[in-house]
N, C-alpha and C positions, 0 to 999 in steps of 0.2 A: 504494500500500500504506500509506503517512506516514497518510494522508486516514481510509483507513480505520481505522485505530488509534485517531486522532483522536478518530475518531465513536464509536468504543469497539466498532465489526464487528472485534473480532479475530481469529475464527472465518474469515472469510474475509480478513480481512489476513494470517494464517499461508496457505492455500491460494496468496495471490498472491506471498507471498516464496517458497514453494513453487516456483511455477510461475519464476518470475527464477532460483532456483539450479537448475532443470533447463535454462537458457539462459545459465547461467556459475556450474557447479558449483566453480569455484575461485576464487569471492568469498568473501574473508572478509567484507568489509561487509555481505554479504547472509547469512552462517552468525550472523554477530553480531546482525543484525536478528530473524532467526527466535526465537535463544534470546531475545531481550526480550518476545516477544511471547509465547514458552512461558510464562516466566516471571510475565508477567501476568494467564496463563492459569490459573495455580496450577499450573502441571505444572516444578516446581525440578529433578527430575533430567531432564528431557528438552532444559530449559534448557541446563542442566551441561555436558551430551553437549554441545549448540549453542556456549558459548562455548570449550569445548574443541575443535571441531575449527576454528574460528574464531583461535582463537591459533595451531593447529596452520598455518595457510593463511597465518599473518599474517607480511609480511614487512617492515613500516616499524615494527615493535615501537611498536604503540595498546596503552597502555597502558589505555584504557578498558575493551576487553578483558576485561583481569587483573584488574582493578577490579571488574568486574560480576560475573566467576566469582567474586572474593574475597567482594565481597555476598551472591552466592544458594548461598554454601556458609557464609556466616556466618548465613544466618538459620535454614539448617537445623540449626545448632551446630556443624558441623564444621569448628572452630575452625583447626586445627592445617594442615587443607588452604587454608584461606582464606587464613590468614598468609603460606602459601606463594605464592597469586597475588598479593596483595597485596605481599611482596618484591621477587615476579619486576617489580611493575610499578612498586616501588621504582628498580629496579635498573637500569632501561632510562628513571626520567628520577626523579630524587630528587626532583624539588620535588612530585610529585604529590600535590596533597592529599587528592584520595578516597583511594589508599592510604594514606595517614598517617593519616587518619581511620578505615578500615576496621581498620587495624593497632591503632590506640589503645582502638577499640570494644572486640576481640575480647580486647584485655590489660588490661580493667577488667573483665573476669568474673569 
């Protein structure tokens, strides 16, 4: 699936993450893949839904995660939920600099 994303086949790199979460519907590594790949697809709220239920599955608190839903909810302006995954991924390891950096982004508006 990496491969094809690579080659910029996202269209069928979503179909093959697709296919892995119906052979371990309780990865979050693979709910987190999918929403990247939404994402790059221009589809942000279907993203959204992807890293949320990806956090939701996650249980060693990846703060990348939070980080990425804080991104793809900061680009679409909504600021105030962003900040929120950006905390939460404060929260579970302070030195993270994408949240520092998503946080600082979103409070120079």
């Amino acid at each position: 699936a990496d491969l094809l994303a690579a080659t910029g086949d996202l269209e069928t790199c979503l179909e093959v993450w697709t296919m892995i979460i119906e052979l371990a519907p309780r990865s979050a590594a693979a709910r987190f893949r999918i929403a990247e790949v939404l994402r790059h697809l221009d589809r942000p709220e279907e993203a959204i839904s992807g890293y949320r239920r990806a956090i939701d599955l996650d249980r060693g608190g990846i703060t990348l995660f939070r980080v990425a839903l804080g991104d793809t909810l900061a680009a679409l302006g909504r600021d105030e939920e962003a900040a929120a995954a950006y905390r939460e991924a404060l929260a579970l390891d302070p030195d993270d600099s994408g949240a520092g950096a998503g946080l600082d982004r979103i409070s120079a508006r």
